[in-house]
C-alpha positions, 0 to 999 in steps of 0.5 A, a space after each residue: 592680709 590688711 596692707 601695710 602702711 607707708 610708715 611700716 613699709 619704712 620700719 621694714 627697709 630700715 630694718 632689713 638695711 640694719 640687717 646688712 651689717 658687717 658683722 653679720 655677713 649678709 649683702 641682701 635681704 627682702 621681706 615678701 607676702 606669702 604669695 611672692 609679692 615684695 614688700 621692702 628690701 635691702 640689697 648691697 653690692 649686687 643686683 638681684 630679680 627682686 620679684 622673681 626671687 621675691 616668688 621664688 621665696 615664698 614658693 620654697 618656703 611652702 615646698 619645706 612647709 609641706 616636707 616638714 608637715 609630711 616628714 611630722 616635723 612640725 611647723 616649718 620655721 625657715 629653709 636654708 639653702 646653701 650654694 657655691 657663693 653664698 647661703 640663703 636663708 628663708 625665714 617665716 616672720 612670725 607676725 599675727 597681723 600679717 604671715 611674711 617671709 624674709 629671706 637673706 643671702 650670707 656671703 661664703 665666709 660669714 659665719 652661718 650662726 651669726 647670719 642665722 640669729 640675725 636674720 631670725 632676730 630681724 623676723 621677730 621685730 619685723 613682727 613684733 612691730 607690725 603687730 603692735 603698731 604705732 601711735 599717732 604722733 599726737 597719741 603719743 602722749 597720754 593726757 591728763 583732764 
């Protein structure tokens, strides 16, 4: 995995904080390597182990990879983990650049469709600009001779 830069890590935090709206019922998200190491996070109203969970992640979401290949599901999307207080949901961020999970706690009384299209449409612009990239400042502009 090529590292992120300090500009995309950024575009990361600010994307998982816009995540915590609301009207989407979740109060924490964190976007991780694929080998349980945490890249950006969001957190509102609670303090969680983040490198633990952050490992944690990664490791469930390969548990429901290898039950979705055994069960010939196809390719493990996300894994939802429904408890007493809330609802986890791990999402596989479906960037070419750099394979990451995202995961996100919804409170008990958000809707689980809002906080399911949130966090998927979260996962999809994460990767959508991480794989595009940005221009340089000065390259933002093409210049005519």
């Amino acid at each position: 995995m090529t590292p992120l830069t300090t500009l995309e890590k950024a575009y990361c935090e600010h994307a998982l904080a816009d995540l915590l709206e609301p009207k989407t019922g979740i109060d924490g998200a964190l976007l991780a390597s694929p080998d349980g190491f945490e890249i950006a996070s969001a957190i509102r109203g609670r303090t969680l182990p983040r490198a633990q969970v952050a490992a944690m992640s990664s490791s469930l979401l390969a548990v429901g990879a290898a039950m979705a290949h055994e069960l010939r599901l196809g390719t493990c999307r996300n894994v939802v983990v429904e408890a007493a207080t809330g609802t986890l949901l791990l999402f596989t961020v479906p960037c070419k650049r750099a394979p990451l999970v995202l995961w996100s706690i919804a409170t008990s009384d958000a809707t689980l469709g809002m906080a399911l299209i949130s966090t998927r449409t979260c996962a999809r612009d994460v990767a959508r600009h991480l794989d595009v990239g940005h221009l340089a400042p000065d390259e933002s502009r093409v210049r005519v001779p």
